[in-house]
N, C-alpha and C positions, 0 to 999 in steps of 0.2 A: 479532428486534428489532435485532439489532446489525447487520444486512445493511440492513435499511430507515435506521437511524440511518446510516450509512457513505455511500450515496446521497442522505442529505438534505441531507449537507455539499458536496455540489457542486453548484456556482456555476459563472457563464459564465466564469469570468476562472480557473476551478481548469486547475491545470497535469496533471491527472491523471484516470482515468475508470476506472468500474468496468466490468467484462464482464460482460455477461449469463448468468445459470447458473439452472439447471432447478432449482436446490437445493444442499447438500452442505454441509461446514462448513468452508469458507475462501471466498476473495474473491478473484479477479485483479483486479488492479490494472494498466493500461497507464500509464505515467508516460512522463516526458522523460529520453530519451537521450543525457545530455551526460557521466553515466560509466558503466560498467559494471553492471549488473544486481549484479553480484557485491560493488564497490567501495562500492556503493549500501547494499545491504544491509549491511554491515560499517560503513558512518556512521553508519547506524541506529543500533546496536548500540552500538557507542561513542560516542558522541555524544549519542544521545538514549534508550540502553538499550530499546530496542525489537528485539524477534527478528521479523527478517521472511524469507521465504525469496527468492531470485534464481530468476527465469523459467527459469534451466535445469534445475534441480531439475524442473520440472515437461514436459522436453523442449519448449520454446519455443523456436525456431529462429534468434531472434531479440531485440537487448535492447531494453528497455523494458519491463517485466515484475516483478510482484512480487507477492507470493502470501501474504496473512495469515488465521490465525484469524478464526471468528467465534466461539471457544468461551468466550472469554473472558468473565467476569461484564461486566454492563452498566456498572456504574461505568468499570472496569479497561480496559474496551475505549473508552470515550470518552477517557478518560485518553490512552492510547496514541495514537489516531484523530488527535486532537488534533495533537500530536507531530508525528505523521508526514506530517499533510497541510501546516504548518509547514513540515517540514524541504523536501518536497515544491518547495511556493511558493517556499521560495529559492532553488531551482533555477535559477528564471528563465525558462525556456524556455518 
């Protein structure tokens, strides 16, 4: 349910997309590249108190990359989804 809610939020105009996956209980995320995978995650966290993990935790070669639960209760994760597809959008990119 929180994988299909997470894909419903995007739009032609979302700065951000999700990766295709057989299953499992997290979600890559490709986003825009304008800081660090790493810098990204850590605004998250401060800023909008969200834990997400940086693409190279998961050996990603590359940034643009971010890697969230989907374990989370359904409220808790729109909550958050919320948040982050915001902080996201004001990327700009």
């Amino acid at each position: 349910a929180n994988r299909a809610y997470l894909l419903s939020l995007r739009t032609g105009r979302s700065t951000w997309e999700c990766l295709a996956a057989e299953g499992g209980w997290y979600a890559v995320l490709r986003v825009p590249r304008v800081v660090t995978d790493e810098n990204l995650a850590l605004t998250l966290l401060d800023r909008d108190q969200l834990y997400v993990h940086p693409g190279h935790f998961f050996d990603f070669a590359s940034e643009g990359y971010l890697v969230i639960s989907l374990l989370p209760r359904t409220d808790d994760f729109r909550e958050g989804t919320s948040r982050l597809i915001a902080r996201l959008d004001s990327l700009g990119a």
